[in-house]
C-alpha positions, 0 to 999 in steps of 0.5 A: 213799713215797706210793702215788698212784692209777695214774690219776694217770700220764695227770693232766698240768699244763694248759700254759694253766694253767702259762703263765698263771703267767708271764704274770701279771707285769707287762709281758707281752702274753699272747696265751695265755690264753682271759681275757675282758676285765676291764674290761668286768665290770660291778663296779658292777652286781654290787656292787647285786645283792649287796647286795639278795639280802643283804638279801632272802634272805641267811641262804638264799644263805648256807645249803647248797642243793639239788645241781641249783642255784637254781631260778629260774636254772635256769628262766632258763638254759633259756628263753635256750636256747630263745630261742636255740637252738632246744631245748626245756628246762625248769629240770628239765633244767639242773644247775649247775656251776662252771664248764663245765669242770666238766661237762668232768670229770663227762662223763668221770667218768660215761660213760668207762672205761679203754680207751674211745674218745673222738672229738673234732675235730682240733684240740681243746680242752685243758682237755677232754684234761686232763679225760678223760685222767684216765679213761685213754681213747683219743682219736681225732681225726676230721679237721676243715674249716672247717665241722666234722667231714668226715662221711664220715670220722667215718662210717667211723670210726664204723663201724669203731671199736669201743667209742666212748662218747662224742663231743666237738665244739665246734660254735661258735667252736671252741677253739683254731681259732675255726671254727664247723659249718656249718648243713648240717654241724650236720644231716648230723652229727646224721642220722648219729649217730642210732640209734647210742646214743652220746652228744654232748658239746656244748661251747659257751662262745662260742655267743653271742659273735657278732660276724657272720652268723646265730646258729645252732641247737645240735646240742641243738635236732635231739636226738631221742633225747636224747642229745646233753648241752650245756655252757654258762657265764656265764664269757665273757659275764659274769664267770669268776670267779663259776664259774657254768656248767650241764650241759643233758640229758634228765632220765634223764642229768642223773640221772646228773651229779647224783650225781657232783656230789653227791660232788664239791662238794655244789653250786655256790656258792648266793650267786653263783647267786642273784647272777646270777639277780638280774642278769638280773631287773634288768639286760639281761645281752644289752645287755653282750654287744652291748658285748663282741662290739663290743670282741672285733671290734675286737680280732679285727680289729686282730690280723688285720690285724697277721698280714696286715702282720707274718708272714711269707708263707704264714701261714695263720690262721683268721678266726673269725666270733665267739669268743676265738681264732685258730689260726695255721698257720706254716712247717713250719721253725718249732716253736712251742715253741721259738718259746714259750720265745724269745717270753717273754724278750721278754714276749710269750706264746701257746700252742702249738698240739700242745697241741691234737692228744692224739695229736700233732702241730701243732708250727708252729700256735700259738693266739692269744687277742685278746680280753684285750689292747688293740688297741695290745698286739695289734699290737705283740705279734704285731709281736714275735712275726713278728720272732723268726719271721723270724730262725729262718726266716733 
């Protein structure tokens, strides 16, 4: 019999993953994934760019490249975190990814050993459980508010707990909840965390789908000590498919994720990163963006506006100032992973809310992404979705 690696015991299906298989058929509302809205590709837009980086510099884009990415990206990924957080990069501090999950899996690689504690929100993204737990960690969960980790929990936390080497947050529109870190939460987490050598994970795919109040600045941009290592993606402004994301650190850690790409993929895809970087030179990649917050808004709104109408009394959920999703909080009678199983047959599909939590728990809160379905499948899926709430509650 094969003989896996014992790590292999803590590598579990992703449930998104796994959902995202059933809900390919057709007919199904699917609340589920964090799936941009395909009609908002711009499909023409990119059949122009190939097409001149072909003909200006195709045997380059097709040709093996440096580990670190295509420089002029990476010089534009940094002057728009700049303009737009605050920081202060240069291309020397970008490494290019496929994708932030990427990111995910080599932060694990590089700073976590077996046994190491990992502090996240409470809840947190799965994509980011699944990657860690291939490490063996400890995640400790820090309780969370509406405007990010309470400090004085993590505080304590950080004073008690021994072996924490890493810290995971996503301070804008955070998946699953949609909650973003106040101003005042962003400093205070930050002041606190200085002189304690642990590093930062910033996870921010959403930072720039905006749809109300004031950008604010990244945990990156009061990095002092260069601890704090972002994660960015192309994947929910632009297109998923093209896996385009990128790690932004100090020199003396981005080091460190480029040895670990090395060995895992030699360098992400030279043709799409040059794709891109002709993009941006030739179109306005912030004029798409207005366009998607307008859609996502909408779709934001009509799926507030159908919990409000269609759930029962007591239902909390979250009101995401910008993102993909809202988190729903149901009655305690209600576990959503029965609720799941029923909700498929009628062809409606969201993902269970324990997926979140990596020490349990949450079993009647559910994430509901509104940014792939139409405002007339959103109103009749969570119509749905109430009707088989109200039965189990009957």
């Amino acid at each position: 019999m094969v003989k896996y690696a014992n790590r292999m015991e803590n590598v579990k299906a992703s449930d998104i993953r796994e959902l995202l298989k059933i809900t390919d058929r057709p007919g199904m509302i699917s609340f589920a994934g964090g799936l941009p809205a395909p009609e908002l590709f711009p499909v023409d837009r990119l059949k122009d760019v190939t097409l001149r980086v072909l003909e200006a510099s195709g045997a380059e884009a097709l040709q093996y490249a440096a580990t670190e990415g295509y420089a002029p990206l990476r010089e534009k990924i940094a002057e728009r975190m700049n303009t737009r957080y605050g920081t202060w990069l240069t291309g020397k501090n970008i490494l290019i990814t496929c994708g932030s999950q990427q990111g995910l899996d080599f932060s694990g690689k590089i700073f976590i050993n077996e046994g190491d504690v990992v502090l996240c929100e409470s809840p947190t993204y799965l994509g980011a459980i699944n990657a860690f737990n291939a490490y063996k960690p400890n995640m400790l969960e820090v309780p969370t508010d509406n405007d990010g980790m309470l400090l004085d929990k993590l505080e304590h936390t950080l004073d008690t707990v021994k072996n924490i080497k890493l810290v995971y947050t996503i301070p804008d529109f955070q998946n699953p909840s949609g909650r973003s870190w106040s101003l005042e939460r962003r400093r205070g987490f930050m002041e606190l965390m200085a002189g304690r050598d642990i590093p930062i994970l910033e996870d921010s795919p959403y930072s720039e789908l905006r749809f109300e109040g004031e950008m604010l600045p990244s945990l990156k941009s009061f990095d002092k000590e260069g601890n704090v290592i972002y994660l960015g993606t192309f994947s929910k402004v632009f297109c998923p498919g093209m896996r385009i994301g990128w790690v932004a650190a100090d020199e003396r850690i981005l080091e460190k994720y480029v040895l670990v790409k090395q060995g895992a993929d030699l360098h992400s895809a030279g043709i799409t990163q040059r794709n891109l970087s002709m993009y941006l030179d030739t179109y306005d990649l912030d004029e798409d963006i207005q366009k998607i917050r307008s859609v996502y808004k909408s779709r934001r709104d009509a799926m507030h506006n159908a919990i409000s109408e269609e759930f029962p009394k007591g239902t909390r959920f979250t009101h995401p100032e910008g993102g993909l999703f809202t988190w729903v909080e149901l009655d305690n009678r209600v576990d959503t992973r029965e609720l799941l199983a029923q909700c498929l047959q009628h062809n409606v599909a969201f993902v269970p809310g324990d997926s979140f939590f990596p020490n349990g728990g949450g079993r009647n809160t559910m994430r509901l992404n509104y940014s792939n379905m139409t405002e007339d499948k959103i109103a009749e899926g969570i119509k749905l979705i109430a009707g088989i709430i109200r039965q189990k509650l009957n």
